[in-house]
C-alpha positions as CSV (number, residue, x, y, z in Angstrom):
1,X,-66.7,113.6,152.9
2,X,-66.8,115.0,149.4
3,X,-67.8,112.6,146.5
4,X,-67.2,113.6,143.3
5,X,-68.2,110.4,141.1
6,X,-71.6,108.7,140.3
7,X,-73.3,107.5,143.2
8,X,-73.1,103.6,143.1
9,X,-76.3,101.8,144.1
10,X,-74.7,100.9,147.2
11,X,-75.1,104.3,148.7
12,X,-77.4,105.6,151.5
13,X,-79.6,108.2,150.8
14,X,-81.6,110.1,153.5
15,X,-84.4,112.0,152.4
16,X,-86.0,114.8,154.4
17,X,-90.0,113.9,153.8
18,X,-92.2,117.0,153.9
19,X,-94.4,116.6,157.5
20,X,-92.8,113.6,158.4
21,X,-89.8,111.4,159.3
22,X,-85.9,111.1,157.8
23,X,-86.3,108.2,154.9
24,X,-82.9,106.0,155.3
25,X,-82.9,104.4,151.9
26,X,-80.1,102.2,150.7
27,X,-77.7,99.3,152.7
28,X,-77.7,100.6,156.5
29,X,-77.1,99.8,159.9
30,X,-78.6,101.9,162.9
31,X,-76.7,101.6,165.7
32,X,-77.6,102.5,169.4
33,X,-75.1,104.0,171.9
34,X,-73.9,101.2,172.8
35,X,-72.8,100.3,169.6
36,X,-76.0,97.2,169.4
37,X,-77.7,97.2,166.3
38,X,-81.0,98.6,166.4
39,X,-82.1,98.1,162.7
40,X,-80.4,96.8,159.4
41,X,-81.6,96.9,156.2
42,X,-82.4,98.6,153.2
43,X,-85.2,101.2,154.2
44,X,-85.4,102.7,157.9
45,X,-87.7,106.2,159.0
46,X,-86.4,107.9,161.8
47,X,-88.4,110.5,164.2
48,X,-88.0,114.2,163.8
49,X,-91.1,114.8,165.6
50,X,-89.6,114.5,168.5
51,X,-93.0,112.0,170.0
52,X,-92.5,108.9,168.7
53,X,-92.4,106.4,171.2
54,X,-90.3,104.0,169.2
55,X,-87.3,106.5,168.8
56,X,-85.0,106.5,167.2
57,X,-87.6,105.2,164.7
58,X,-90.8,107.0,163.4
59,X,-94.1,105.6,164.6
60,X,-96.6,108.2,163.0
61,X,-96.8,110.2,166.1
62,X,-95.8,113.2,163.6
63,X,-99.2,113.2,162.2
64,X,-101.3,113.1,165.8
65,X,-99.3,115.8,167.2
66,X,-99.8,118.1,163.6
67,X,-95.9,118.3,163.3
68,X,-95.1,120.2,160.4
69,X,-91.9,121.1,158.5
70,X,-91.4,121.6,154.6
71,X,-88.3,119.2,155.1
72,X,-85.9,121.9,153.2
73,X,-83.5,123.1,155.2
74,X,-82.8,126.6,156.3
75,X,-84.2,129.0,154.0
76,X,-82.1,132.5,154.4
């Protein structure tokens, strides 16, 4: 989807936090695979880690297990 006007404050944003989880900032719903709703609200942090035992959500397992990532994408 390509937007080309102002972002309006209802708009998701997900930021990409150095070390750490996905930030899922603005109105959202996470939904599980069977379509139930697993979180909604306005702020949500979702596991890239990979250990988390709350997945989809991040439960600081990121920092135990020393994952680290500068959270910017592939660099070529």
């Amino acid at each position: 989807m390509v937007h080309d006007g102002p972002m309006s404050e209802s708009e998701v944003t997900i930021n990409v936090l150095a070390d750490g989880p996905l930030e899922v900032a603005g109105p959202s719903t996470i939904k599980g695979s069977d379509g139930s709703t697993l979180k909604a609200g306005d702020k949500a942090y979702l596991c890239r880690c990979g250990d988390s035992a709350n997945k989809p959500f991040c439960d600081g397992s990121h920092k135990r297990e020393g994952f680290s990532d500068p959270g910017l994408g592939k660099q070529d």
